[in-house]
C-alpha positions in Angstrom: 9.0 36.4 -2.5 5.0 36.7 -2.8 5.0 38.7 -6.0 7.8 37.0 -8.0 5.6 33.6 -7.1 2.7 35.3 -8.3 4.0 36.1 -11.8 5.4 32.5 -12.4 2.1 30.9 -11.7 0.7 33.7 -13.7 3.5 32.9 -16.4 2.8 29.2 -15.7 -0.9 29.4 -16.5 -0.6 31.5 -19.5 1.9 29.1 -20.9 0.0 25.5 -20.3 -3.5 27.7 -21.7 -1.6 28.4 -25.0 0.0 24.9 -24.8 -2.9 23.0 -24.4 -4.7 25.3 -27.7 -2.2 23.3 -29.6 -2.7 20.2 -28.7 -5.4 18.5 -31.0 -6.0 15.6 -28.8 -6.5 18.0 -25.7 -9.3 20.0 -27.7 -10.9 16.9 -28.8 -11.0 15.0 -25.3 -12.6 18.7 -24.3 -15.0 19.0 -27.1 -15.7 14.8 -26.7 -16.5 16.0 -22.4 -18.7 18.7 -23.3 -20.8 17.1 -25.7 -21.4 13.9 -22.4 -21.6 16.6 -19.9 -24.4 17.9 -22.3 -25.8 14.4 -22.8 -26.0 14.0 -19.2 -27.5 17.0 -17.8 -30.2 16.7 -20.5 -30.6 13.0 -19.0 -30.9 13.5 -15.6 -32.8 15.8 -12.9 -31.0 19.3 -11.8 -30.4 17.8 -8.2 -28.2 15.0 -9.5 -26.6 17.2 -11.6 -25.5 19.5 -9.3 -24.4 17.2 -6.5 -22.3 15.9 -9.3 -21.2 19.5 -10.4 -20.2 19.6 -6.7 -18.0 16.2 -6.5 -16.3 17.3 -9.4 -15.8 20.9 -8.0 -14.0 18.7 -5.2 -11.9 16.6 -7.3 -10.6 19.5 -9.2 -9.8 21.3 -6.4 -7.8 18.2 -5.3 -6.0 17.9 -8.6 -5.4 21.5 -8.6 -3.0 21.3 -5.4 -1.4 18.4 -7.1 -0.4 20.1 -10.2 0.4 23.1 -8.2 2.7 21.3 -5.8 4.7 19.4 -9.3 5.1 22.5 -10.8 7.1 24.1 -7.8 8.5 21.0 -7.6 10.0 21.5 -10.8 10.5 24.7 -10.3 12.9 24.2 -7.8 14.1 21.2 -9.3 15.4 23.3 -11.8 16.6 26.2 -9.8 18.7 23.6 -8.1 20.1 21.8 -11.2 21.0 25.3 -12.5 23.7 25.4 -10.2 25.2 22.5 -10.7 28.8 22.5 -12.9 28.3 19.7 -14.4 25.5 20.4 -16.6 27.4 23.8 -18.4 30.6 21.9 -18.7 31.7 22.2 -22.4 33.8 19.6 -22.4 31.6 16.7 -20.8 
């Protein structure tokens, strides 16, 4: 099961990169957190700016798992609603 996983995250990254491309508030909210991440290491001293590099390193990490964990959630979520009746029934 290790390499079919492999190619939906792979599938699953590919698709939310050329999701997110489209999505003109997404690149603006980027472009708007470069241009303060710029302002702020240009505003404070390298350690500072690296202890924060490092807290956000954490936080991404965290948020990572969780967006990992929802989309096997719905993953399955969907596997399992597949194979309900109900939802192919032509008459309902």
């Amino acid at each position: 099961m290790e390499k079919p996983f492999r190619l939906l995250e792979q599938t699953k990254t590919l698709l939310l990169q050329e999701k997110l491309s489209r999505l003109a508030p997404y690149g603006k909210a980027k472009r708007d957190s470069e241009t303060i991440w710029t302002q702020f290491q240009d505003t404070h001293p390298e350690p500072v700016v690296e202890e924060v590099l490092d807290l956000l390193d954490y936080r991404d990490r965290a948020t990572s798992w969780r967006l990992d964990a929802a989309f096997c959630l719905g993953l399955r979520l969907g596997m399992e609603l597949g194979r309900l009746d109900e939802f192919w029934d032509s008459e309902a």
